[in-house]
C-alpha positions in Angstrom: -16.8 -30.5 0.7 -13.6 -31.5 0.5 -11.8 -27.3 0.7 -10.5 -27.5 -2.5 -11.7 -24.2 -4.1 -14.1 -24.9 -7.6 -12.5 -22.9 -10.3 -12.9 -24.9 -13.4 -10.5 -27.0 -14.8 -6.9 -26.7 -14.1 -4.5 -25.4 -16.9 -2.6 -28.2 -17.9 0.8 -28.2 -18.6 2.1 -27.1 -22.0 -0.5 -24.2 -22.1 1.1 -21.3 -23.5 -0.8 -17.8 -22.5 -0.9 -15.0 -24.8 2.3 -17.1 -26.8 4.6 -15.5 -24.0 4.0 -18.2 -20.9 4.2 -22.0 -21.2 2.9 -23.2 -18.2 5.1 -25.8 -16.2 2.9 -27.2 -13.3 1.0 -26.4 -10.6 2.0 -24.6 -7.5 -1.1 -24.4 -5.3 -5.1 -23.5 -4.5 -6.8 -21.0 -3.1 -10.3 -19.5 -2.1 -9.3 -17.3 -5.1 -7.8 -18.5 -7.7 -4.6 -21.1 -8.6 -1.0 -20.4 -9.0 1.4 -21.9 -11.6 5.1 -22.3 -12.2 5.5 -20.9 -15.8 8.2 -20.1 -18.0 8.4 -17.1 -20.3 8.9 -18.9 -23.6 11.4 -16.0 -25.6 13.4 -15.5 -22.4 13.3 -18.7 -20.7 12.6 -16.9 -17.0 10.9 -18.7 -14.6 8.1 -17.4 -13.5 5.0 -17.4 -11.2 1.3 -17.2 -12.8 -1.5 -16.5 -10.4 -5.0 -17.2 -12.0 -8.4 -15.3 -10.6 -11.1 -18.5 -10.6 -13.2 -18.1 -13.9 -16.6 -18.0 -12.2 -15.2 -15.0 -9.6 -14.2 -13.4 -13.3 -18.0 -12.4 -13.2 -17.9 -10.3 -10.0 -16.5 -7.0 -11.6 -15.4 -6.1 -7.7 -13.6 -8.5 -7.2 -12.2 -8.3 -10.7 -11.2 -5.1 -10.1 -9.2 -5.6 -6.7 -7.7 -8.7 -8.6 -6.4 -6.1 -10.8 -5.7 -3.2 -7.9 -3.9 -6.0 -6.7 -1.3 -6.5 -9.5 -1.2 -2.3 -9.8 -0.3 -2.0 -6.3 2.3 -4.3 -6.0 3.6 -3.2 -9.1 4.2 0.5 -8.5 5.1 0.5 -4.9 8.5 -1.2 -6.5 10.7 -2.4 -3.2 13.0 -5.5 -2.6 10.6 -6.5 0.2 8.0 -6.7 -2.0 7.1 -9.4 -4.5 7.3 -8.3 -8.0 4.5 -8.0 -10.2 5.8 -8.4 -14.1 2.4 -8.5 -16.2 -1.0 -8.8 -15.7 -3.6 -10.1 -18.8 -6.7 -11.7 -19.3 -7.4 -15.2 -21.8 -10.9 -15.7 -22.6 -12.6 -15.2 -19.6 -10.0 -16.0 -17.2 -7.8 -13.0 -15.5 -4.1 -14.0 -14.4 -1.2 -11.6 -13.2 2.5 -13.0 -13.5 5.0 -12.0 -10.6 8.3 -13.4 -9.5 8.8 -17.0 -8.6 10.0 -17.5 -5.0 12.0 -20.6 -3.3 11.3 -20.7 0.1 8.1 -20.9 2.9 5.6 -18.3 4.3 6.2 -17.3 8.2 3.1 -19.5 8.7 4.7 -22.7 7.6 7.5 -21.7 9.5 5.6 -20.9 12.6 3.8 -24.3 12.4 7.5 -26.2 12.8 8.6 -23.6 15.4 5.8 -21.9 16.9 8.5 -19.1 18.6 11.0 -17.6 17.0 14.5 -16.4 18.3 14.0 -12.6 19.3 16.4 -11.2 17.3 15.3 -13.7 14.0 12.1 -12.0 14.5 12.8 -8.6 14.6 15.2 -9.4 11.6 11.8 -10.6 10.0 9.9 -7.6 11.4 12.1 -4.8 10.2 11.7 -6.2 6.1 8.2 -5.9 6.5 7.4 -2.8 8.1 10.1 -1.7 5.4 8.0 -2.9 2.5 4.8 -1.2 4.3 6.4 2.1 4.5 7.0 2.3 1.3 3.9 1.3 0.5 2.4 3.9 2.7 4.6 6.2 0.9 2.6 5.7 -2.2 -0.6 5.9 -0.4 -1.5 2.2 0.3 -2.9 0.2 3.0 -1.9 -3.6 2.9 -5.1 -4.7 5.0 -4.6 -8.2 5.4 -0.9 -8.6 7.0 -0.3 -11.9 8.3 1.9 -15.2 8.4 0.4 -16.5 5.4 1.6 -13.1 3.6 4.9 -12.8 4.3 6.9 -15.6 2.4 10.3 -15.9 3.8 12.7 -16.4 0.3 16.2 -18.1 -0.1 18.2 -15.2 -1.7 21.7 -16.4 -1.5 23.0 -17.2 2.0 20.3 -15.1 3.2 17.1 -17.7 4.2 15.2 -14.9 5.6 14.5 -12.5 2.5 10.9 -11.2 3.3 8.2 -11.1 0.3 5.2 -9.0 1.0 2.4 -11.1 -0.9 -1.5 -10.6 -1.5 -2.1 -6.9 -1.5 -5.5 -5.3 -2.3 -8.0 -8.4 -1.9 -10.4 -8.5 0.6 -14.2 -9.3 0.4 -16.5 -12.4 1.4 -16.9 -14.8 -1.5 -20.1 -16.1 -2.2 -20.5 -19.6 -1.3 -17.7 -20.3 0.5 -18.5 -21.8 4.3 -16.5 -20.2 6.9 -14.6 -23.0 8.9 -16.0 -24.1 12.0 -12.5 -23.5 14.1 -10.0 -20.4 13.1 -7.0 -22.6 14.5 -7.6 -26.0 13.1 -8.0 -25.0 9.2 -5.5 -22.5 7.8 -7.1 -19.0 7.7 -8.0 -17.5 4.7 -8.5 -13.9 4.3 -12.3 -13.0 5.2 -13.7 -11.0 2.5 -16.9 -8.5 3.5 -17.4 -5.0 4.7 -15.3 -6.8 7.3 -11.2 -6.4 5.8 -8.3 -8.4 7.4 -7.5 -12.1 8.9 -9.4 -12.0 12.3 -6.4 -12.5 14.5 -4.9 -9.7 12.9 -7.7 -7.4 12.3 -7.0 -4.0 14.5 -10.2 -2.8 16.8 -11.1 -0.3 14.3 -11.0 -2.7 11.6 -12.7 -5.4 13.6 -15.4 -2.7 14.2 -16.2 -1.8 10.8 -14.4 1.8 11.1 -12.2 4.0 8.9 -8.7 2.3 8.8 -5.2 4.2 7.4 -1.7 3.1 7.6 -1.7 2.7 12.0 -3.7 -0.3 10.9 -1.0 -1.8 9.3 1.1 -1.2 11.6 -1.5 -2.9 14.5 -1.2 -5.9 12.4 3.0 -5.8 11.9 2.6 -5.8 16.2 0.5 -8.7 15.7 2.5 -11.1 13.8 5.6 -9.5 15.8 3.9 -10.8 19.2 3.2 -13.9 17.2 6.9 -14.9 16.7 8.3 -13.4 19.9 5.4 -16.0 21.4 3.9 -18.9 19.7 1.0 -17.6 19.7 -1.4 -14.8 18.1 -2.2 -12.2 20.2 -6.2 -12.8 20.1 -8.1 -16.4 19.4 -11.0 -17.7 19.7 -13.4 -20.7 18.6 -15.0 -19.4 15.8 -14.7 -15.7 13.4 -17.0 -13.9 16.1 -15.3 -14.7 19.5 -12.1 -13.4 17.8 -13.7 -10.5 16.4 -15.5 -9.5 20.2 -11.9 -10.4 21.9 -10.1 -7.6 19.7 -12.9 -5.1 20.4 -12.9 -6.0 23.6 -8.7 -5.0 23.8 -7.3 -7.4 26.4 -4.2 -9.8 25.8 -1.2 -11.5 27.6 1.8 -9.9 27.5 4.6 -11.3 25.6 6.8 -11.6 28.4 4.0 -13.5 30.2 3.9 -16.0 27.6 7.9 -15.8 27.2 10.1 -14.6 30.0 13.1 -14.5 27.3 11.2 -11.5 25.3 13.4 -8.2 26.1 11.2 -5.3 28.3 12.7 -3.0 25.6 11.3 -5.7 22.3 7.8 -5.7 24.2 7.1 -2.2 24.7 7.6 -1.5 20.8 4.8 -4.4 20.5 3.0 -2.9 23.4 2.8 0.5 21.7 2.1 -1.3 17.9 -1.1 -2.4 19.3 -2.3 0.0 21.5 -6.2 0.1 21.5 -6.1 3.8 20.3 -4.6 4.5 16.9 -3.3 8.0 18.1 -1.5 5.9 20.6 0.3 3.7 18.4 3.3 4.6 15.8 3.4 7.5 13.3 4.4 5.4 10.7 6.0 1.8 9.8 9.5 3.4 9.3 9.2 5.3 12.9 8.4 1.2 14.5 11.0 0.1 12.4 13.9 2.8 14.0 12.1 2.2 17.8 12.9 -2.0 17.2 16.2 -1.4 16.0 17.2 1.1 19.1 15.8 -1.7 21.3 17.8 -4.0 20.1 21.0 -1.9 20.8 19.6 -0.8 24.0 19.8 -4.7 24.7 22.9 -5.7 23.3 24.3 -2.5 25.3 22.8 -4.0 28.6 24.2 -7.4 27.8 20.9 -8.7 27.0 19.1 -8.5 30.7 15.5 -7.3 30.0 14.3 -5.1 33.2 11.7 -6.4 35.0 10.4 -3.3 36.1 9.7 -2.1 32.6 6.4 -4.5 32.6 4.7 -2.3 34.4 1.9 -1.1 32.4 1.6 1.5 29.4 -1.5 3.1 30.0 -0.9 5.0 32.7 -2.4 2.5 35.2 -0.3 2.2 39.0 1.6 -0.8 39.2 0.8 -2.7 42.4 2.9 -5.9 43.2 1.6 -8.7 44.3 2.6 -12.8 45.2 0.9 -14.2 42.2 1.7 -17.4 39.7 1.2 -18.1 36.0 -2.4 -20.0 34.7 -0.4 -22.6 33.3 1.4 -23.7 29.9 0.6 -21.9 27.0 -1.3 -19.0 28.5 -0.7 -15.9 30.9 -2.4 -14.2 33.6 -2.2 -12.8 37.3 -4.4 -14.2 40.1 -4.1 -12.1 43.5 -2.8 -14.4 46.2 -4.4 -14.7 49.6 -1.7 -13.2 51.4 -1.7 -10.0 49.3 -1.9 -6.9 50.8 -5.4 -5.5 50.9 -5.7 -2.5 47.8 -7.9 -0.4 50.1 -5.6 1.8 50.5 -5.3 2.9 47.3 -8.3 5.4 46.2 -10.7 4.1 44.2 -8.7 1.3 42.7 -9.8 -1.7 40.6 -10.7 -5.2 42.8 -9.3 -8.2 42.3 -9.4 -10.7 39.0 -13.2 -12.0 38.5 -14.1 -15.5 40.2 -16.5 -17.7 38.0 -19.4 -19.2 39.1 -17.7 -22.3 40.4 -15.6 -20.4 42.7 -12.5 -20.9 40.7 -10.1 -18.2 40.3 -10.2 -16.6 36.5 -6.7 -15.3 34.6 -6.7 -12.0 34.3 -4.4 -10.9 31.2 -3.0 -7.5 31.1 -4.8 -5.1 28.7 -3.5 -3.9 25.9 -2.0 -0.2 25.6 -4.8 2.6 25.7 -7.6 0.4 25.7 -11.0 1.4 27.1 -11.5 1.0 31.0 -11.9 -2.6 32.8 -14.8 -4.1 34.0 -14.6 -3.6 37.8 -14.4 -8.1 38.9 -16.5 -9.3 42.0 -13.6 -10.8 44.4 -10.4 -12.5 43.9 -8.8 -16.6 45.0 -6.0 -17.9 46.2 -4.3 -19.8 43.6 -4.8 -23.6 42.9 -2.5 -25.6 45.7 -3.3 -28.4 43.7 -1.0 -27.3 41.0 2.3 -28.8 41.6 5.7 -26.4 41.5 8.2 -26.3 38.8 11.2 -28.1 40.3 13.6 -27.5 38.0 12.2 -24.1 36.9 14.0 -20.8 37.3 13.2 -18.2 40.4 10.0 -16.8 39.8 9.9 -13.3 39.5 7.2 -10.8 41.1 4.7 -10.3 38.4 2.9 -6.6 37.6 -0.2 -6.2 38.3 -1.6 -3.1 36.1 -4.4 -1.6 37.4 -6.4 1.4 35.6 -7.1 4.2 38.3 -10.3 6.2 37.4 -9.7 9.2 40.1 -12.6 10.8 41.2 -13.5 14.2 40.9 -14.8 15.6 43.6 -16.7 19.1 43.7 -14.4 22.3 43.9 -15.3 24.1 47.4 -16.4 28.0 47.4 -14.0 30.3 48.0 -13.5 30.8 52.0 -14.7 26.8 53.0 -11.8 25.6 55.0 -10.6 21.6 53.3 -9.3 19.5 55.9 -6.9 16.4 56.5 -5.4 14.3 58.6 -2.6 16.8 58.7 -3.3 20.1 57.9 -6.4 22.7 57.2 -6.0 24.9 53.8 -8.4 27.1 52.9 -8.7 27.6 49.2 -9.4 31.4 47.5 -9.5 31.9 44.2 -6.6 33.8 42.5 -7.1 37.0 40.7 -6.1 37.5 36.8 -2.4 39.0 36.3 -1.9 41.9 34.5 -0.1 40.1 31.5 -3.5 37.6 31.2 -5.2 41.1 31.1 -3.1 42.4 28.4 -3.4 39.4 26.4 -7.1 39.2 26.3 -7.4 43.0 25.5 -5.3 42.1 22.3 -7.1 39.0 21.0 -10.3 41.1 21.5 -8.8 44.4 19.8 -7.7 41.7 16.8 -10.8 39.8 16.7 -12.4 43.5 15.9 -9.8 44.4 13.2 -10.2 41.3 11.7 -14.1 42.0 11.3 -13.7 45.3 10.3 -11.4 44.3 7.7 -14.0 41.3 6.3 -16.9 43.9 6.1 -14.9 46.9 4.2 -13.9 44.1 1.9 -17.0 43.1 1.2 -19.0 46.6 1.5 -16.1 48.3 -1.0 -14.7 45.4 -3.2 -17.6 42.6 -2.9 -15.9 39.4 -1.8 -14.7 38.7 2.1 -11.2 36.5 1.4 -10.5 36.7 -3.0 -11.5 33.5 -4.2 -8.2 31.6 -5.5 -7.2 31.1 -9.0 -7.0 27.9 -10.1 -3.9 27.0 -11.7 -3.7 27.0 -15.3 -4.6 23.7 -17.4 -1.7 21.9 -19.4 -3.4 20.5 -22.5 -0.8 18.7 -25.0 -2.1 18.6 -28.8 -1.1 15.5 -31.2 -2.0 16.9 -34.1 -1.6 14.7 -37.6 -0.3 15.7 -39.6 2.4 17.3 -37.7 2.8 20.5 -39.2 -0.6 21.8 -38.7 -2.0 25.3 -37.7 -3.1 26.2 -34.6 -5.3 28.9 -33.4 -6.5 29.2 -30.1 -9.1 32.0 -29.3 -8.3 33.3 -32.5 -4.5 34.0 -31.7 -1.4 31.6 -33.6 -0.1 29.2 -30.9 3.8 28.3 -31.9 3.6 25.3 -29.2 1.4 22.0 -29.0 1.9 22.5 -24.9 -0.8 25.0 -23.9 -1.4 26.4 -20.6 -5.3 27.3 -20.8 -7.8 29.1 -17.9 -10.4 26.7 -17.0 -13.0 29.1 -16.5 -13.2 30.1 -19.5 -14.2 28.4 -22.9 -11.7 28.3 -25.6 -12.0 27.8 -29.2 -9.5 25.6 -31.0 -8.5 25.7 -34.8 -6.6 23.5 -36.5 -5.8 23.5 -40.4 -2.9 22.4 -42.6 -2.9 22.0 -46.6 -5.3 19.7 -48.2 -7.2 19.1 -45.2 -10.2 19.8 -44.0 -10.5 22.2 -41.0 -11.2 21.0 -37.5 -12.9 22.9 -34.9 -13.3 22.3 -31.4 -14.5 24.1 -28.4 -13.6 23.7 -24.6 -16.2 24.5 -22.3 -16.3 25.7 -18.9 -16.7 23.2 -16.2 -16.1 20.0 -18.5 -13.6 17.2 -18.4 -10.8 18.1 -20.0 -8.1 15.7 -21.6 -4.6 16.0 -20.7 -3.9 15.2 -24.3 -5.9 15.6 -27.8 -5.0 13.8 -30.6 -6.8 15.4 -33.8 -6.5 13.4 -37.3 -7.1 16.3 -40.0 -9.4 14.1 -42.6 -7.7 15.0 -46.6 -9.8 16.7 -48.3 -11.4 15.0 -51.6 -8.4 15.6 -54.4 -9.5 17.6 -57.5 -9.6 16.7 -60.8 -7.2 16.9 -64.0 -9.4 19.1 -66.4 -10.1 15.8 -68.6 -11.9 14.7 -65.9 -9.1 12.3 -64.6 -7.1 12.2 -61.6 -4.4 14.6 -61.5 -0.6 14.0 -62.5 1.2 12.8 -59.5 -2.0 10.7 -57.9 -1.6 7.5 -56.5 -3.8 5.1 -58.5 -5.9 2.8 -55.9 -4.0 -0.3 -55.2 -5.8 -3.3 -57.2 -8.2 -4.6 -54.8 -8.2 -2.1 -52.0 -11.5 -0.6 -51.2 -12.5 2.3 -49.4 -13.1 0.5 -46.2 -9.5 -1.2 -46.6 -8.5 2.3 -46.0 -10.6 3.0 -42.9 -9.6 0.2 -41.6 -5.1 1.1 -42.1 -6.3 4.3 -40.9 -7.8 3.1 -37.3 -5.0 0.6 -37.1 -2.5 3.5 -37.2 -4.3 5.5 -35.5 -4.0 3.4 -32.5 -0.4 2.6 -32.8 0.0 6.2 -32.8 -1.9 6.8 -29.8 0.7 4.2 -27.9 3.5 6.0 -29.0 1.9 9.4 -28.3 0.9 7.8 -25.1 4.7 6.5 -23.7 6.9 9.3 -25.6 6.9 12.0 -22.7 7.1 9.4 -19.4 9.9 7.7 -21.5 12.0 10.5 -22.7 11.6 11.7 -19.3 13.1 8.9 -17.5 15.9 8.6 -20.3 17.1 12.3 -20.3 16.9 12.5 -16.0 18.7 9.3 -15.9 21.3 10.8 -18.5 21.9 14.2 -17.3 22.3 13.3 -13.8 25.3 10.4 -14.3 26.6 12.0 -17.7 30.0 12.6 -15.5 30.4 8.9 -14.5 29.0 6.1 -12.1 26.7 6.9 -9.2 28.8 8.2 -5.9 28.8 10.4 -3.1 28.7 13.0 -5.1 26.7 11.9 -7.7 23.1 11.0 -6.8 21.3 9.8 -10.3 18.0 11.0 -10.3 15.9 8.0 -11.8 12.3 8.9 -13.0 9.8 6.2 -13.2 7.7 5.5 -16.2 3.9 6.4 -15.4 2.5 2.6 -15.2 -0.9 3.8 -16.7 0.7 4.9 -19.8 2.6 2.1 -20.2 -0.6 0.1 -19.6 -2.7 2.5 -22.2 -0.1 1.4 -24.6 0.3 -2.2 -23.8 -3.7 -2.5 -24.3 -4.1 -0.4 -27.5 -0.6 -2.3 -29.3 -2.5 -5.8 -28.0 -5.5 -5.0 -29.7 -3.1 -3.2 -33.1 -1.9 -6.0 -33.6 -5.0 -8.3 -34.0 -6.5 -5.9 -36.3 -6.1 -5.9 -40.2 -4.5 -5.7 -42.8 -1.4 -6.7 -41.7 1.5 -4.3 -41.1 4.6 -6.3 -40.1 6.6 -3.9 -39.7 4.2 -1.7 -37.2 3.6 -4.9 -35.3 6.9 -6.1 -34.5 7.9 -2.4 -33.5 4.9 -1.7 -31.5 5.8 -5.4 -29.3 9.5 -4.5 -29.0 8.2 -1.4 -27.1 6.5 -3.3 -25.0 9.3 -5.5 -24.3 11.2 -2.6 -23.5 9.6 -0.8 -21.3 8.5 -3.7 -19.5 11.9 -4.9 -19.2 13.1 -1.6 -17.6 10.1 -0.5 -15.9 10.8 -2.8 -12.9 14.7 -2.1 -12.4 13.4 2.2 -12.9 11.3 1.6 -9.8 13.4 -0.2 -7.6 16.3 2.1 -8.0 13.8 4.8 -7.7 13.0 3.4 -4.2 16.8 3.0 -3.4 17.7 6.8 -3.8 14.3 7.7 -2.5 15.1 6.0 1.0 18.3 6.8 0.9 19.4 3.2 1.4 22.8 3.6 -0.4 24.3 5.1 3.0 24.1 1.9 3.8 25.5 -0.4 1.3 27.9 2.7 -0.4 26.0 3.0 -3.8 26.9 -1.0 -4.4 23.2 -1.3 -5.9 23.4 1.7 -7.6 26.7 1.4 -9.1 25.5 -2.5 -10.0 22.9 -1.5 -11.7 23.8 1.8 -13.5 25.4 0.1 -16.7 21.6 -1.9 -17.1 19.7 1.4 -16.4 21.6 3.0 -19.1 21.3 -0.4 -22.1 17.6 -0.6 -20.9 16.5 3.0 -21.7 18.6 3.4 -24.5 16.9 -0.1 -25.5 13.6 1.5 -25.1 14.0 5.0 -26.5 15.6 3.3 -29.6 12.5 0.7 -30.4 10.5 4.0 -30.0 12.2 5.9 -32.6 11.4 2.7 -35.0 7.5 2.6 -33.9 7.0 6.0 -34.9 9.1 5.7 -38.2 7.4 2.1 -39.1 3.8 3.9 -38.2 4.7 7.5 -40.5 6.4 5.3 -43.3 3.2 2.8 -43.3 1.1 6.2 -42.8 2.6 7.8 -45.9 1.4 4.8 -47.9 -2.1 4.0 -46.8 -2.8 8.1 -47.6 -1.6 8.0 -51.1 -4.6 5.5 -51.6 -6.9 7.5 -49.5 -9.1 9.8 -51.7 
């Protein structure tokens, strides 16, 4: 095998996907799928085109996390995040179609420049943990953070822009050999119950367990102790070793690898990746804030790291010791002959391990909160044979970090004298106080009230706590034609918004004029839609008393058959549905947007309050216009409204959600509304764009309606 993924034949160039993107050439190859530069052929905007590989299209999970993919990205809406524009399907082949970046992932980078300036990578850092808290915001967990998924755009002067690529893939393809080294091939994600790049996998994902956002933020440590290094925290020969290195918890410390790393820019990693989640960062945003006030803390100090800060952060003692480095390229602490004996210290750890062949063995400091150390056999001298640095700086007394597992010894009986080497106590136990007294007569006294309470509840009014009452259902009626009747339980409803009891049934009835009656019953327990849409079938016309049709009645058009009809009917039907479908989530957005800047321009004083368009309706109505539109007879008029819907909302959905995000986070303290104001006068065209190709839809679909009934008998 040669690695290049099978995924049938390329698309060539020229190809033009659902008539909107004319593909321009290929970009790259992956385990997955391909990606294409495209252009989209009425606007001429460049585009990117990633393509799932057609014999994965098969595999409806991985179909469906191609897809959860697109919908992620797509809703999370943030500037560190790559933008997800459409996502279709041609023949059997699935594609999505984001933004095309210029520039190179952190991995390519990292492979020119293994270690990065400190403050370049805390620059690169803070994007990305930005981009994961919003994405935590909304309930997402990236999985799979890495080098290879953070692309590093030119945006301007600015070379650094971080892209947060590939979220919500991650499972083992089928017939694809694992490589035999992790570091000599570039490493694809790993796809299995197993989720996440092995040397960024946190223990509890390396073990199979439940992960949530902390996991995210054990990887953003990762790649952070990556740059600040050279090298990945955890490696290993082959998928396994890594796997049983990260369980296992221990690592170098980044300033044992690189002196030049800030104390205050390693304990933020330090506490990233502690072993227990509890242990590490709340969230993203909170790592974010505790990087930036190290920087300051540095720049304050005049950039001298304290050396005493590497002592370590799991509550071990910090013993020092003559020691020397392993050599270039890794870390660890040897205990020198001429240390002083740790005897004296109860029931510390010995020395670093000694292999078989007598030679000393590194010993790298453990990660934060990681379980206890294996207790080693005996410790070496270090290797004479290993020439001195000449030119190389002072070298500084390293930390040893030691976890001290005190003992508990059994507590003596009251009157049994204790003695030392200094003084004789006797211990006697102490009697309650009064106050500890008082406070346990209360909790008892409330502990009975409480009871007694419960059971006259339930001897008097039959229940122990009142069950709660769920909140009433909001059911919205689409009702054609439009000035139907409704009854509901028998009583007149004046509104198509109802607020019904879901414990109850409820009976609806709806009737207008020359229609026949519909009926239809709620039950109890059931699913119930958010929104019914009822067509009220016309009732069969009567006849002129000579037997004709009456005066007034549409003649059949020449040629038109009954299943002509049917077939306007379900057409219409489904264009209706679309615009039933965006109308609330647009009008929404258009009237918050409105009211909230009707005075002027975004300011101080003026915060807009931008609502974003429910994706899944604008999906329902993307899907139901696609399929419309293929459908006869042909309604020109219908079709081209229903697209320039789509157009519109598609054009505005984007620009909706990253403002959204903006006055969300608050970021215009920083910049002073700039975006905002930037992009108020677009917000404004682009709704008004969309409500107005709305308005036509429905018009085209009641005028083409109006026509299709006359012939309807």
């Amino acid at each position: 095998m040669d690695g290049t993924p099978s995924g049938g034949p390329a698309l060539a160039a020229g190809v033009v996907l659902e008539d909107k993107y004319e593909i321009v050439r290929e970009l790259g190859r992956g385990a997955m799928g391909v990606v294409y530069e495209a252009v989209h052929v009425a606007l001429g905007k460049h585009v990117a085109i990633k393509t799932l590989h057609r014999e994965l299209c098969g595999d409806a999970d991985l179909l469906a996390r191609f897809r959860q993919e697109a919908r992620a990205a797509s809703a999370i809406g943030h500037p560190n995040i790559v933008e997800v524009f459409d996502l279709g399907q041609v023949g059997d082949a699935a594609f999505m179609v984001m933004e095309l970046l210029a520039g190179a992932t952190l991995a390519d980078v990292l492979a020119q420049s293994p270690a990065l300036p400190v403050r370049r990578a805390c620059r690169i850092a803070s994007q990305a943990l930005s981009a994961l808290a919003a994405a935590h915001q909304r309930g997402i967990v990236h999985r799979d953070l890495k080098p290879e998924n953070i692309f590093l755009a030119r945006r301007g002067d600015e070379s650094d822009f971080v892209k947060l690529l590939d979220f919500g893939i991650a499972k083992v393809l089928a017939g694809v050999d694992r490589p035999p080294s992790i570091r000599d091939t570039p490493r694809p994600t790993q796809y299995g119950t197993v989720m996440g790049t092995p040397q960024y996998m946190s223990p509890e994902q390396a073990r199979g367990l439940p992960i949530d956002a902390r996991t995210d933020i054990w990887a953003a440590g990762a790649v952070l102790y990556e740059m600040l290094t050279g090298r990945p925290p955890f490696d290993g020969d082959n998928y396994n070793q890594v796997l049983a290195a990260i369980v296992d918890g221990y690592f170098p410390r980044p300033r044992d690898l690189a002196p030049h790393v800030p104390a205050e820019v390693e304990a933020v990693v330090l506490r990233a990746m502690a072993y227990r989640r509890e242990q590490r960062f709340d969230s993203a945003m909170a790592m974010r804030h505790a990087l930036h006030a190290a920087l300051r803390e540095v720049a304050a100090s005049g950039g001298q790291a304290d050396a005493a800060s590497r002592a370590p952060a799991s509550g071990g003692l910090a013993l020092t010791a003559s020691a020397i480095g392993s050599g270039a390229g890794e870390s660890g602490v040897a205990a020198s002959a001429a240390a002083p004996p740790l005897s004296h210290v109860a029931d510390a750890a010995a020395p670093p391990p000694v292999d078989p062949a007598g030679a000393a063995v590194d010993a790298p400091i453990r990660g934060a909160a990681g379980p206890p150390p294996e207790t080693p056999a005996s410790a070496a001298p270090p290797d004479p044979a290993v020439p001195p640095d000449a030119f190389a700086p002072p070298p500084e007394e390293p930390v040893l970090a030691l976890d001290v597992t005190p003992v508990v010894r059994p507590r003596p009986s009251a009157g049994v004298p204790r003695s030392s080497r200094r003084v004789t106590t006797v211990h006697r136990p102490s009697r309650p106080s009064t106050a500890a007294r008082l406070v346990k007569a209360l909790v008892v006294l409330g502990l009975l009230a409480g009871g007694a309470g419960a059971a006259y509840r339930y001897a008097r009014l039959g229940y122990v706590l009142r069950p709660p009452t769920p909140p009433p259902f909001a059911l919205s009626l689409a009702l054609v034609p439009a000035d139907a009747r409704v009854e509901v339980d028998g009583e007149v409803a004046v509104t198509r918004e109802l607020s019904l009891d879901r414990g109850v049934a409820h009976e609806l009835v709806i009737a207008a004029p020359d229609r026949l009656t519909v009926r239809a019953r709620l039950a109890p327990g059931a699913a119930w839609p958010h929104t019914l849409t009822l067509r009220l079938p016309r009732a069969i016309a009567p006849l002129a008393p000579g037997g004709g049709p009456r005066r007034g009645d549409a003649p059949v058009p020449e040629g038109v058959t009954a299943a002509d009809v049917d077939r306007a009917i379900d057409k219409l039907d489904a264009f209706d549905a679309c615009a039933t479908a965006i109308a609330g989530p647009l009008r929404r957005s258009a009237d918050a947007y409105t009211a909230s800047t009707r005075r002027g321009r975004p300011g101080p004083h003026r915060v807009p309050d931008v609502v974003v368009i429910d994706g899944a309706a604008v999906s329902e109505c993307k899907l139901r216009v696609d399929a419309a539109t293929r459908k006869a007879p042909p309604m020109p008029e219908v079709d081209r409204a229903g697209r320039d819907v789509i157009v519109a909302v598609d054009e505005i959905s984007p620009v909706l959600r990253t403002a959204a995000g903006y006055y969300e986070r608050r970021e215009y303290d920083a910049d002073a509304f700039r975006y905002g104001r930037s992009v108020h006068a677009a917000l404004q065209r682009g709704l008004a764009r969309a409500v107005e190709a709305h308005s036509r839809l429905v018009d085209a679909i009641a005028a083409e309606r109006d026509r299709w009934d006359e012939a309807e008998l």
